[in-house]
C-alpha positions in Angstrom: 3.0 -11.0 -16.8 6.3 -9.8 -15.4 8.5 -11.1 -12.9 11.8 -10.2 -11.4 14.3 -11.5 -8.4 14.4 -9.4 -5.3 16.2 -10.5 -2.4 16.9 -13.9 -3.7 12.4 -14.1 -4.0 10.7 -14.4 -7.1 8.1 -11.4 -7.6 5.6 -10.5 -9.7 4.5 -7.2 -10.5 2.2 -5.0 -13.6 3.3 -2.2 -15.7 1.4 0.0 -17.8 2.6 3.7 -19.3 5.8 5.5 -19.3 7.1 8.6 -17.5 7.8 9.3 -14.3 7.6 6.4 -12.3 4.2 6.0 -9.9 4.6 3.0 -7.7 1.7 1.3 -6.1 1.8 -0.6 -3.1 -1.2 -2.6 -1.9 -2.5 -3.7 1.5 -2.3 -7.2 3.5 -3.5 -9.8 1.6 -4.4 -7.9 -1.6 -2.2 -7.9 -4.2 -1.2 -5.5 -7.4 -3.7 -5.8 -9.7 -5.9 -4.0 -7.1 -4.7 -0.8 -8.5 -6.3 -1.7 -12.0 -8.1 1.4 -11.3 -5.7 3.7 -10.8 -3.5 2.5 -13.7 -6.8 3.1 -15.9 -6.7 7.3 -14.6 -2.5 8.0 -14.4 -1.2 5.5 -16.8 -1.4 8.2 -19.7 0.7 10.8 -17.6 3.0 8.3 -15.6 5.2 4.6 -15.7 2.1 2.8 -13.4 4.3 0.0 -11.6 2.5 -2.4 -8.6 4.0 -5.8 -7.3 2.9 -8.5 -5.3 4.3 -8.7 -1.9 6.0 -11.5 -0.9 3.4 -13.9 0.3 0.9 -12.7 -1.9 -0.8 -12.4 -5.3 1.2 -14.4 -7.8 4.6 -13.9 -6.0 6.5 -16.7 -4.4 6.1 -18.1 -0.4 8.5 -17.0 2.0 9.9 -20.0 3.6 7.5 -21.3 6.4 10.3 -21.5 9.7 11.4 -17.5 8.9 10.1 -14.5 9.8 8.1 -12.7 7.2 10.5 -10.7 4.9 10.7 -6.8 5.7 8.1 -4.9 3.4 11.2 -1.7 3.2 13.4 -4.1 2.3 11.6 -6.0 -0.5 10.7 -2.2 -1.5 13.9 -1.1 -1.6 14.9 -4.7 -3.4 12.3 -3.8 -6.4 13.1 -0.3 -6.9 16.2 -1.5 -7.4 15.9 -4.6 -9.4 13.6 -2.2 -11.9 16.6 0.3 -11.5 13.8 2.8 -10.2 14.8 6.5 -8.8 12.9 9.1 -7.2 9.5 7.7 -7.4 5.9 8.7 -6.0 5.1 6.0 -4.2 1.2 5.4 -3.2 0.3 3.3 -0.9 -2.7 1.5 0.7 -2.8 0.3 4.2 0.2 -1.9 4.7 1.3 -0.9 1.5 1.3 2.8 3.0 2.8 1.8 6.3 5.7 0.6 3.9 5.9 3.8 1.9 6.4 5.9 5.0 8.7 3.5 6.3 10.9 3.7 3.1 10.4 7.4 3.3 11.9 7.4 6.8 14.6 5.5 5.5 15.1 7.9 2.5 13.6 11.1 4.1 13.8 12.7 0.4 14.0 10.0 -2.0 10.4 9.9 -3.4 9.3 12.5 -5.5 5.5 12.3 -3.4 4.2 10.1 -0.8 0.6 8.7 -1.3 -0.5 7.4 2.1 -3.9 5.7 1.9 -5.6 3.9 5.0 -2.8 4.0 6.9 -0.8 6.5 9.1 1.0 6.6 12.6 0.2 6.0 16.2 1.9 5.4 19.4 4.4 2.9 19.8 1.8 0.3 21.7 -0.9 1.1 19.0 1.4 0.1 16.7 2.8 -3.3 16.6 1.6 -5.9 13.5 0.0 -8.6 15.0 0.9 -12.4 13.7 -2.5 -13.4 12.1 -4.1 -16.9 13.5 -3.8 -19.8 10.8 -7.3 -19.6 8.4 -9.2 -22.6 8.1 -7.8 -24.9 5.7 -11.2 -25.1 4.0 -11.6 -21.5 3.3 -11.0 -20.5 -0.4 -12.0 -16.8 -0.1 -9.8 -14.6 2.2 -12.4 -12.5 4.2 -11.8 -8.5 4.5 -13.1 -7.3 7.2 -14.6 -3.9 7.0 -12.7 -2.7 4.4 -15.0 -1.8 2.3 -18.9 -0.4 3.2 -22.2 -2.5 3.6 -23.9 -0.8 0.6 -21.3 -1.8 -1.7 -21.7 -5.8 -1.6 -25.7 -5.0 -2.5 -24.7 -2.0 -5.6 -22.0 -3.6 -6.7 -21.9 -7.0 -6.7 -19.0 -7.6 -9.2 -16.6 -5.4 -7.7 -17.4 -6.9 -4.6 -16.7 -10.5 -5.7 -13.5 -9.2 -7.8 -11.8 -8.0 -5.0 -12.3 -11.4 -3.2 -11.1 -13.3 -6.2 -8.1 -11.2 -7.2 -6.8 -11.6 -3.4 -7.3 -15.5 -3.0 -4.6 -17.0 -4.6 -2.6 -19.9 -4.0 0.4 -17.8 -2.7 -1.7 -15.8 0.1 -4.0 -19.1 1.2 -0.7 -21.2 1.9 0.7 -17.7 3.7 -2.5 -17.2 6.1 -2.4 -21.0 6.4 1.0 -20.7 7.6 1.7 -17.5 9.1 4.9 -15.9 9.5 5.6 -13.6 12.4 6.0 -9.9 11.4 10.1 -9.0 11.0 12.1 -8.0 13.5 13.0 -4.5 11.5 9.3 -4.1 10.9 8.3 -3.9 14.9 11.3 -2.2 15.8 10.4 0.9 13.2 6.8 0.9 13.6 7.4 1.5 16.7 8.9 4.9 16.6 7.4 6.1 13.3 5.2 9.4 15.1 8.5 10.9 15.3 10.3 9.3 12.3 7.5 10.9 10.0 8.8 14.6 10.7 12.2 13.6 8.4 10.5 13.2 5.4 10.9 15.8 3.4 9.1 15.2 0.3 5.5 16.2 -0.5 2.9 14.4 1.9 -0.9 13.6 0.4 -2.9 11.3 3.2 -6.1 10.1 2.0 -8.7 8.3 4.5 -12.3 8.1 4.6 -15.0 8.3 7.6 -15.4 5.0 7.9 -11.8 4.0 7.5 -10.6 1.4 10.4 -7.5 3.4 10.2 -8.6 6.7 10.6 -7.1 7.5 13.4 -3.8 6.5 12.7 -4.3 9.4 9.7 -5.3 11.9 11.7 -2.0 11.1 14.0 0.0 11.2 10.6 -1.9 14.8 10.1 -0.9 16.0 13.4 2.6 14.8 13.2 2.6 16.0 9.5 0.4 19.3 9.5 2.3 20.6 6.2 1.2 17.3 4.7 -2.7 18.0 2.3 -5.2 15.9 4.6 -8.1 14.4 2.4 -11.0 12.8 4.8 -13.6 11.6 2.0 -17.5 10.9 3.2 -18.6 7.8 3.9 -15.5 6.5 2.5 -14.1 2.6 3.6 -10.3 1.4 4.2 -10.6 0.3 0.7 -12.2 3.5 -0.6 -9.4 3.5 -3.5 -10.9 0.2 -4.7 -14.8 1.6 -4.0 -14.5 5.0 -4.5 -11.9 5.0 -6.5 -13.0 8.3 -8.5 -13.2 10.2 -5.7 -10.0 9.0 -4.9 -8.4 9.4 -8.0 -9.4 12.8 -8.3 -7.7 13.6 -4.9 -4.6 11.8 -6.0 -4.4 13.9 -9.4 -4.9 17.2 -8.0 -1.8 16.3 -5.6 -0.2 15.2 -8.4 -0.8 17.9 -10.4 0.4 20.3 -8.0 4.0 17.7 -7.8 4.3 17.7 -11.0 4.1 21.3 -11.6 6.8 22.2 -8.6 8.9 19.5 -10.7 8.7 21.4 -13.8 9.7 25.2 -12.0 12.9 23.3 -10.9 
């Protein structure tokens, strides 16, 4: 298990490979080792990096009377700590909200964008929402419709991995206890349609049919039409945890084609 200091927190994070650095970021209330997946197909061609957000997985608790640390900031924090340049950064729902944030920040800093379940809409679609305290008897933190009703039934383990992996001690006392979404957070999310069409490096969005956030894709398509779009059948928000050959063999034939460009340089 590694660990390292950013912003004064202490953060955990997994590392597997070497190479050009692939940074994984994952969605609210999931955790790192949700991209165990995706380590098993890129770790032989890249440094596979994810951490645990503040506030979840095995990192530490933001304190309880502050706002919730700023995902771009913590980002910017790790790359740093890990003394990371020029990375692809791939990110899941919140965790690819925060790689397009960054990427608006440093409009040509990453090598490749990932964005998975997540994308851009108008500034009053937009705002995070401050989630209501759980139950204080809940062990399990639910999810929603993130992934599809077949895949409790065919895949039982999975199914009850994903639930485990996300329930630790660190995210129960944080949906016990929520903090309100940053100040910086709502007042970038808030202009990110047009924000989006400074980034200059290479764009791959990935959603699925059934993905809650499809439509905030689609806006990221329409702001980003030079961006590859990948819509994958009867995929979930989680389709990289489901479906995650399908969606591995998306992400590898983007990051062939980066890869390549990289080498013609």
């Amino acid at each position: 298990m590694s660990w390292v200091k950013v912003n004064g927190i202490d953060m955990h994070y997994v590392e597997a490979g070497s190479g050009q650095p692939l940074v994984f970021l994952h969605g609210n209330s999931s955790c790192g080792e949700a991209w165990f997946q995706q380590f098993d197909a890129f770790k032989a061609r890249f440094r596979c990096i994810a951490y645990d957000s503040v506030n979840h997985g095995h990192s530490a608790n933001s304190p309880r009377d502050e706002d919730e640390p700023d995902r771009v900031d913590e980002l910017e924090g790790f790359l740093a700590a890990l003394g990371i340049q020029g990375p692809i950064l791939a990110g899941n729902s919140m965790g690819g909200n925060t790689a397009l944030r960054w990427a608006t920040r440093h409009p040509g800093d990453a090598l490749a964008l990932i964005i998975s379940g997540a994308g851009v809409r108008p500034a009053a679609e937009s705002m995070p929402a401050t989630p209501k305290p759980m139950d204080v008897e809940r062990l399990y933190i639910p999810f929603g419709q993130s992934f599809t009703p077949q895949f409790e039934a065919e895949q039982p383990d999975m199914h009850a991995r994903y639930y485990r992996i996300r329930s630790t001690a660190t995210r129960i006392e944080a949906l016990r206890h929520p903090r309100k979404p940053s100040a910086q957070t709502v007042a970038e999310r808030g202009g990110m349609i047009d924000a989006v069409k400074n980034i200059t490096s290479p764009i791959q969005i990935i959603t699925g049919d059934l993905d809650t956030a499809l439509d905030g894709a689609q806006g990221l398509r329409d702001a980003r039409p030079d961006a590859r779009y990948a819509q994958m059948a009867g995929a979930p928000h989680n389709a990289y945890w489901e479906m995650a050959k399908e969606w591995n063999a998306v992400a590898s034939a983007f990051l062939d084609s980066v890869m390549a460009a990289t080498a013609t340089r």
